[in-house]
N, C-alpha and C positions, 0 to 999 in steps of 0.2 A: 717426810714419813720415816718411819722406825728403817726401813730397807732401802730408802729412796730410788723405789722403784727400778732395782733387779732383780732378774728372775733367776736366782740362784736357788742352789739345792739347802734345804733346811735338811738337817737332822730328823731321824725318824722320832725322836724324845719331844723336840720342840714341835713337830709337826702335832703328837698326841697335846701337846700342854694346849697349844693355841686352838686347834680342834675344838676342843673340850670349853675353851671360854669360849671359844664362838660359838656355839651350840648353845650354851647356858645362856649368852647374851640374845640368840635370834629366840631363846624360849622365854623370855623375860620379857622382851618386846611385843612377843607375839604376831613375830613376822612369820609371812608363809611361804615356801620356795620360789612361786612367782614373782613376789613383791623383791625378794632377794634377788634372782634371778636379773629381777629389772634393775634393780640399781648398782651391780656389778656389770650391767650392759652382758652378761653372758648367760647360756643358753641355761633352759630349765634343768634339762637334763645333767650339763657339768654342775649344777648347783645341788643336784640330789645325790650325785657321785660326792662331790664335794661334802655334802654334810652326812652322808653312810661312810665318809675317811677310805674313801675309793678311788679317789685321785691325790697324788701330793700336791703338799702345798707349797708353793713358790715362796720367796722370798714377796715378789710382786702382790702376788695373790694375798695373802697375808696384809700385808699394807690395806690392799683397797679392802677387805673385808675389816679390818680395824675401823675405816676410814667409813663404812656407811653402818656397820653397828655404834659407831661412837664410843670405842675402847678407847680408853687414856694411854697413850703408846710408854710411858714412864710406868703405870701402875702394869700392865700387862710383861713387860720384860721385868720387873720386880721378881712379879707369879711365876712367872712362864723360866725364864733362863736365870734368876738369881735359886727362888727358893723351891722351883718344881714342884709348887702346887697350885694349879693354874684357877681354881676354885677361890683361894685366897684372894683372890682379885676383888671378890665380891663382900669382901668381910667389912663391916665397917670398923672394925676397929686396926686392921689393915691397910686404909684407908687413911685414917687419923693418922697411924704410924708414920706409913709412907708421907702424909704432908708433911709432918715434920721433921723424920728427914732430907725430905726437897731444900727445909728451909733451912735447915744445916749444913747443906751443903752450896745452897747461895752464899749462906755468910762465910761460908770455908773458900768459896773462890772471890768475893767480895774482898777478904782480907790477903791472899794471896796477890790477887791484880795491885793491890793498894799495896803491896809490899814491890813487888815488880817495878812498877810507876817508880818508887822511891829509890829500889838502885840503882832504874834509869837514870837518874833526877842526879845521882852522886856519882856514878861514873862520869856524867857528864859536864861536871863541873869540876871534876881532878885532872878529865882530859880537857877541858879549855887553860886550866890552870898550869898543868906546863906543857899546851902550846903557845903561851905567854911569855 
């Protein structure tokens, strides 16, 4: 997960950005604090605190509310900690962007690794070469 699961202190900015798409995402769904409640395993009541922004959000906390609204953890730090507007989340053409992005940047580490491999590949044939 995006925090793997510690419970560190967020920022009160990223606390509002993540807030704010969790909200839009549990109104979107059309889940109701109960149903939330149960799938965070936690009690009603921290779930109404939680979504009136009455309780901070953990770093932890964060994670498992990504994790049972089914937030893309890529597209949400995008929103949330690149461009601080945690609504863009939802844009499709922000969506699109970000894909191809992503895919820019597989082939940017794709050609990196494939360069690595290669000056492995050459040092290690200059150092056989004069330990010869």
């Amino acid at each position: 997960m995006y925090h793997q699961g510690k419970a560190f202190a967020v920022s009160a900015d990223r606390q509002r950005g993540f807030l704010t798409l969790f909200r839009e995402e549990w109104r979107r769904r059309g889940l109701t604090n109960p149903q939330v409640a149960s799938r965070l395993g936690r009690s009603l009541s921290l779930v109404v605190k939680i979504k009136a922004g009455r309780t901070p959000l953990t770093g932890h906390l964060i994670d498992q509310l990504a994790e049972i609204l089914e937030i893309d953890v890529v597209g949400a730090f995008f929103a949330v900690d690149i461009l601080n507007e945690p609504m863009i989340y939802f844009d499709p053409v922000f969506l699109q962007s970000l894909n191809k992005t992503m895919v820019l940047y597989e082939d940017m580490l794709t050609a990196y690794r494939a360069q690595q491999d290669t000056s492995e590949h050459d040092e290690g044939i200059t150092l056989d070469q004069t330990a010869g």
